[in-house]
C-alpha positions as CSV (number, residue, x, y, z in Angstrom):
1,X,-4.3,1.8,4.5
2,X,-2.9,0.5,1.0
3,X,-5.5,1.4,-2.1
4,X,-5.1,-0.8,-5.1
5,X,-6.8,-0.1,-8.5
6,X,-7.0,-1.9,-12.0
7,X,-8.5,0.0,-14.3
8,X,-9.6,-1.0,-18.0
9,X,-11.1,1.4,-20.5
10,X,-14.5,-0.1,-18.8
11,X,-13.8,-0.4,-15.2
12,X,-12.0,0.1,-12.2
13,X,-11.7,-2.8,-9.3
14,X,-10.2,-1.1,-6.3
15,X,-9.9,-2.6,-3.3
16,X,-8.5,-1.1,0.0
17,X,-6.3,-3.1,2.6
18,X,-6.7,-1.9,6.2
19,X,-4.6,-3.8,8.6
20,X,-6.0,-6.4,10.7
21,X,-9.7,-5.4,8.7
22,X,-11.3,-6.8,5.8
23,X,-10.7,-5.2,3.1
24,X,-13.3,-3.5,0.8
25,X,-13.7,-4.0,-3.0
26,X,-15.1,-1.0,-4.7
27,X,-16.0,-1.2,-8.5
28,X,-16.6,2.4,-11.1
29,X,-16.3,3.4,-14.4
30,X,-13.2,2.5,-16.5
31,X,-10.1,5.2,-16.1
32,X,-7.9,5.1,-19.4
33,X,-6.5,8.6,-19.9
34,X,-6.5,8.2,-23.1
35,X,-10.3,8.2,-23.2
36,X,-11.1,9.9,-20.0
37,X,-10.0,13.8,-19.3
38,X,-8.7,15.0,-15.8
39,X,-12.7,16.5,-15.5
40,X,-13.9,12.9,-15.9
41,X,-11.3,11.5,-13.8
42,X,-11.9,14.3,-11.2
43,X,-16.4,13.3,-11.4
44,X,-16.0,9.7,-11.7
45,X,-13.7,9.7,-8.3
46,X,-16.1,12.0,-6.4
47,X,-19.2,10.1,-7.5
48,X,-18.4,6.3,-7.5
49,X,-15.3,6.2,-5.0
50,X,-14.9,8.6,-2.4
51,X,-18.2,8.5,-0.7
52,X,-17.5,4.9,0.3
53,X,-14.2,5.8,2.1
54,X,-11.8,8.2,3.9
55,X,-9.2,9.2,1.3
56,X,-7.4,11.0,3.6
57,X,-6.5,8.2,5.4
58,X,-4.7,6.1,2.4
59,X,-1.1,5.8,2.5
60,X,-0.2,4.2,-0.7
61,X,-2.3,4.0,-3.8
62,X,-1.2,1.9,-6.2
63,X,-2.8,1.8,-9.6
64,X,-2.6,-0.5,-12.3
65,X,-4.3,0.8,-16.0
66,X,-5.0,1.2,-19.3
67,X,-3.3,3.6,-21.4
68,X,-0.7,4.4,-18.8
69,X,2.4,3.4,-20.1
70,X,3.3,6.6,-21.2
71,X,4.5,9.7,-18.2
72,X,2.2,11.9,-19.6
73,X,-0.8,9.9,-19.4
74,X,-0.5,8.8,-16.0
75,X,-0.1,12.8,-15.0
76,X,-3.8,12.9,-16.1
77,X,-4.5,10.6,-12.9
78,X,-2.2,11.5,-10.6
79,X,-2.5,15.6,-10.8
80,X,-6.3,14.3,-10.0
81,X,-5.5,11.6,-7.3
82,X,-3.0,13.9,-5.4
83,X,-6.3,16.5,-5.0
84,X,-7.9,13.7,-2.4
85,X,-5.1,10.9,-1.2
86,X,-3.1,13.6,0.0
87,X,-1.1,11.5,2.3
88,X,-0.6,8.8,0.0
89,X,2.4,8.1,-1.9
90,X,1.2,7.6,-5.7
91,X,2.2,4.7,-8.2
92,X,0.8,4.5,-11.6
93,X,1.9,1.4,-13.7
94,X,0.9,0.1,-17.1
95,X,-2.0,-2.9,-16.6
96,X,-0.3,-5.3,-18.4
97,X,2.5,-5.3,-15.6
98,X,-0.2,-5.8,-13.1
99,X,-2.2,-8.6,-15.2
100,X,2.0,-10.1,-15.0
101,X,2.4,-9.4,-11.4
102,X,-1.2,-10.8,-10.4
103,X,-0.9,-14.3,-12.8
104,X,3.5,-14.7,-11.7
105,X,4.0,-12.7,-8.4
106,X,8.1,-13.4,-9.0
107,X,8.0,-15.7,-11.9
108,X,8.8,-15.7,-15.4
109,X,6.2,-15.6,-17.6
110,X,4.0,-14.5,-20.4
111,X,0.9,-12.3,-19.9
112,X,-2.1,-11.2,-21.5
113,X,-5.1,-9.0,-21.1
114,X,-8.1,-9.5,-22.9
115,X,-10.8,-7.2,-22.3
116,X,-12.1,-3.9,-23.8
117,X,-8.9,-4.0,-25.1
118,X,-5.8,-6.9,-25.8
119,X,-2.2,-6.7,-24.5
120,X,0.6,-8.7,-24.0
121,X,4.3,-8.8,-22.3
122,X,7.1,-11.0,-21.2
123,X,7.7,-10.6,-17.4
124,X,10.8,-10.8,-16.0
125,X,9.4,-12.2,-12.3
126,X,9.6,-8.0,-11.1
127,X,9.2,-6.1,-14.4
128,X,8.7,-6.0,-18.1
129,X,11.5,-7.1,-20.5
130,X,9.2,-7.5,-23.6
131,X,6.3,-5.8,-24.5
132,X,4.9,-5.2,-28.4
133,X,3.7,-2.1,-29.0
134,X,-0.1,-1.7,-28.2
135,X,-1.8,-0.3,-31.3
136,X,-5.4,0.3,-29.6
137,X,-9.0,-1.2,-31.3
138,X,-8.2,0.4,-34.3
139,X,-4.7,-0.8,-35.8
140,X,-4.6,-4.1,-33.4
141,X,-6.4,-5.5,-30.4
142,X,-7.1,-8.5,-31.9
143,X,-8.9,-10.7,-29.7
144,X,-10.3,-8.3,-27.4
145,X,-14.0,-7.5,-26.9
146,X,-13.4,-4.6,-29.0
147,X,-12.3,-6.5,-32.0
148,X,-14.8,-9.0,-31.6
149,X,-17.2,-6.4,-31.7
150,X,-16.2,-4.9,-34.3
151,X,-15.9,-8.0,-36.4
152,X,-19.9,-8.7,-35.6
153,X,-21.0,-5.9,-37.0
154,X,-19.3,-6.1,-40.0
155,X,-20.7,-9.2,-40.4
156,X,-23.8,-7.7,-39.7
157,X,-23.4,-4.8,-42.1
158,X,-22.3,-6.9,-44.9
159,X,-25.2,-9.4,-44.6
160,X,-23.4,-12.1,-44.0
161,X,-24.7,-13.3,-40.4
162,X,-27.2,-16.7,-40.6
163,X,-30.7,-15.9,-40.9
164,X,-31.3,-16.7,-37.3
165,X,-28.6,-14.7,-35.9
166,X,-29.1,-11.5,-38.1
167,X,-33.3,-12.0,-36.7
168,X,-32.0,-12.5,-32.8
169,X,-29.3,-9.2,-33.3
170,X,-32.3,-7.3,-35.0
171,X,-34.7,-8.1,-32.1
172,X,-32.1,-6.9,-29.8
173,X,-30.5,-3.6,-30.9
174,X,-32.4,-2.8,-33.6
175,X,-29.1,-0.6,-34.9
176,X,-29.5,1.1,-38.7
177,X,-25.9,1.2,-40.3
178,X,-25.9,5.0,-39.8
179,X,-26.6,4.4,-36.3
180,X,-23.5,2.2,-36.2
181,X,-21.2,3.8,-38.0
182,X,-22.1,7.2,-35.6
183,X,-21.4,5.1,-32.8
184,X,-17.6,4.6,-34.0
185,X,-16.4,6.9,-35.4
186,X,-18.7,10.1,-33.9
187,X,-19.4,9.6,-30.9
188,X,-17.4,9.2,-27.3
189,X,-15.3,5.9,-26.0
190,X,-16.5,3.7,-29.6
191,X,-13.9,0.8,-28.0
192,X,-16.3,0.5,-25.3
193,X,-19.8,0.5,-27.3
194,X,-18.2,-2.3,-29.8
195,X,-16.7,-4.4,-26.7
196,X,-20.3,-4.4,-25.5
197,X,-21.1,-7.0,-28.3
198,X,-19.5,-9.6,-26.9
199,X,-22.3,-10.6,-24.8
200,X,-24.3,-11.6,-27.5
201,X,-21.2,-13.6,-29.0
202,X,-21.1,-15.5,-26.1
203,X,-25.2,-15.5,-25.7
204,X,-24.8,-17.7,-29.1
205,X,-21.7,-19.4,-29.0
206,X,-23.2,-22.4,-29.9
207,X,-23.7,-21.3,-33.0
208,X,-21.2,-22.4,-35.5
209,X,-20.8,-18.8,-37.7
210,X,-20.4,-17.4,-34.6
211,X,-18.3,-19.5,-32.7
212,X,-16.0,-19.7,-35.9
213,X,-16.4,-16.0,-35.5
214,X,-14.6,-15.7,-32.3
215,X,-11.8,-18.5,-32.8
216,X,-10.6,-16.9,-35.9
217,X,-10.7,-13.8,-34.0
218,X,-8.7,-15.4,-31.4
219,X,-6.4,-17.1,-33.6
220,X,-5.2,-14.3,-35.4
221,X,-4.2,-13.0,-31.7
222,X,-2.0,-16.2,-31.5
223,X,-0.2,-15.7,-34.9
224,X,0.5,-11.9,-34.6
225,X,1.1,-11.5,-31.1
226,X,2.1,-14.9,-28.6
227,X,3.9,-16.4,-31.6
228,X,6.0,-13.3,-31.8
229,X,7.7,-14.2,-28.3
230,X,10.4,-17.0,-28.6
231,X,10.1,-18.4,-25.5
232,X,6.3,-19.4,-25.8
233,X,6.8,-23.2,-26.0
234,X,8.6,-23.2,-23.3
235,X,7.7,-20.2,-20.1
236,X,3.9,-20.2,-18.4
237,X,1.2,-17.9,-20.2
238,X,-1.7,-16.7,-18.4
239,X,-4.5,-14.4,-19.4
240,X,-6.3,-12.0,-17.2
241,X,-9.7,-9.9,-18.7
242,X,-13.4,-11.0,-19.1
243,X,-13.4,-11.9,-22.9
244,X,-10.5,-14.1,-22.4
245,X,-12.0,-15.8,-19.2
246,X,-15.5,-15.5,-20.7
247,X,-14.2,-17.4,-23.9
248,X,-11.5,-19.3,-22.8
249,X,-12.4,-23.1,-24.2
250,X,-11.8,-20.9,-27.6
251,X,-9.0,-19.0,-26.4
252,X,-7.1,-22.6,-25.2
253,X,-8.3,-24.1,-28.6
254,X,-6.4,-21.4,-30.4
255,X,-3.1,-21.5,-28.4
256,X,-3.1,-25.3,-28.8
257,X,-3.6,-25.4,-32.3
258,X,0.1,-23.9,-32.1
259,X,1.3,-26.3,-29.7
260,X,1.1,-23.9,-26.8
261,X,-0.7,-24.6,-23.2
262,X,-2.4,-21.6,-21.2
263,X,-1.5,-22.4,-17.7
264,X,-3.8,-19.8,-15.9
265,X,-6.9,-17.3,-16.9
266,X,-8.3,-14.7,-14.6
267,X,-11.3,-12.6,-14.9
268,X,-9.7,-10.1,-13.2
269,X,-6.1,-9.5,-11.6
270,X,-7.0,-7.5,-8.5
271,X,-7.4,-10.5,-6.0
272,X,-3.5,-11.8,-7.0
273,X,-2.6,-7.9,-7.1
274,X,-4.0,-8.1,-3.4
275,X,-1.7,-10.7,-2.8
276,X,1.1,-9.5,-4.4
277,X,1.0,-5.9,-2.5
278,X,-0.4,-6.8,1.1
279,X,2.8,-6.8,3.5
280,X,2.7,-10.4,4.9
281,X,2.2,-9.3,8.5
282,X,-1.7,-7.6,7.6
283,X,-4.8,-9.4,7.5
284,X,-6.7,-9.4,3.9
């Protein structure tokens, strides 16, 4: 059996291949190491994922997440993993190479993620040649869920939303400013909480502060990050992540205000990870 994960800071999509089976999608809570301890990592896996199979039986996990590009953070996982797949052989990879992998299999191309958080690379058609530095919600993201969050309620704390909108927002979370600024800066996984806003941006997209909202949001994602790469004009791009497939009209009206198509968005890149892993003589 072949176990394959892609885990945001929000959630994890696995999904186990058994030969000549269906396979079986499995969803829990978001595994980014640098939010999440081994303890977490250890109680999320024993309460959301192992009941619902036989660990023991796995022979290749191959995980795909947030906050792993560095060694030591993908030791958090895999010192926990090693505990329960004890006959699996382990791979942790950054999720911006599986975003590229699911959206380009052995093609060129440039990928994104926007989710939780935002990310971006140049694949090669196996691996990674360019990838900007990603500066997390605080310093960057720009254009993910986090940043739009963020951007609503500082709108909101300003007193600048319309009338309307401020009235619907009120209705709805009933937040005081103290209450919002505990949320970011006291109190656990703040990227998370602020991403969580972007359901109501999409609930009233129609409107025009906050669709404006949103594109500028989106836009300043274009000018500091997929204008960066030289080769945009002329290589596919392809987003995976639920704010960029949630919002893509916006996303694609950004990009093309720069002269740049989007050839492909994903909500999520575990099915083309499926594909990409599955040894062509199995059964998906």
């Amino acid at each position: 059996m072949i176990l394959i994960a892609d885990s945001g800071s929000s959630t994890t999509e696995w999904y186990l291949i058994r030969k000549g089976l269906q396979g079986t999608a499995i969803q829990t809570d978001g595994l980014n190491p640098y939010f999440v301890g081994a303890d977490k990592v250890d109680t999320i896996l024993q309460k959301e994922l192992l009941p619902l199979m036989y660990p023991e039986k796995v022979e290749q996990l191959i995980f795909y997440g947030a906050g792993c590009a560095r060694e030591s953070k993908q030791y958090v996982l895999s010192d926990v993993f090693r505990d329960y797949f004890t006959r699996a052989d382990i791979e942790i990879y950054p999720d911006i190479l599986g975003t590229a992998r699911s959206l380009f299999a052995d093609q060129r191309g440039i990928a994104g993620i926007l989710g939780t958080g935002a990310n971006l690379c140049l694949y090669g058609g196996r691996n990674i040649e360019i990838q900007p530095p990603s500066l997390g919600y605080i310093l960057g993201d720009e254009g993910s869920g986090a940043s739009l969050g963020l951007t609503l309620l500082r709108a909101y704390i300003r007193q600048e939303l319309p009338a309307d909108i401020k009235e619907s927002f009120d209705k709805r979370y009933q937040l005081e400013t103290s209450t919002i600024l505990d949320a970011i800066y006291q109190q656990p996984h703040p990227n998370r909480w602020a991403a969580g806003f972007a359901l109501f941006l999409k609930q009233n997209i129609e409107n025009e502060f906050i669709r404006n909202l949103v594109l500028n949001n989106f836009r300043y994602f274009v000018v500091k990050n997929l204008l960066a790469f030289k080769e945009h004009h002329v290589l596919p791009i392809g987003f995976t992540g639920s704010v960029a497939f949630h919002f893509q009209d916006l996303l694609k009206t950004a990009t093309s205000e720069q002269g740049i198509e989007i050839s492909m968005v994903l909500a999520s890149p575990i099915e083309g990870l499926v594909r990409y892993h599955t040894p062509s003589d199995w059964i998906v």
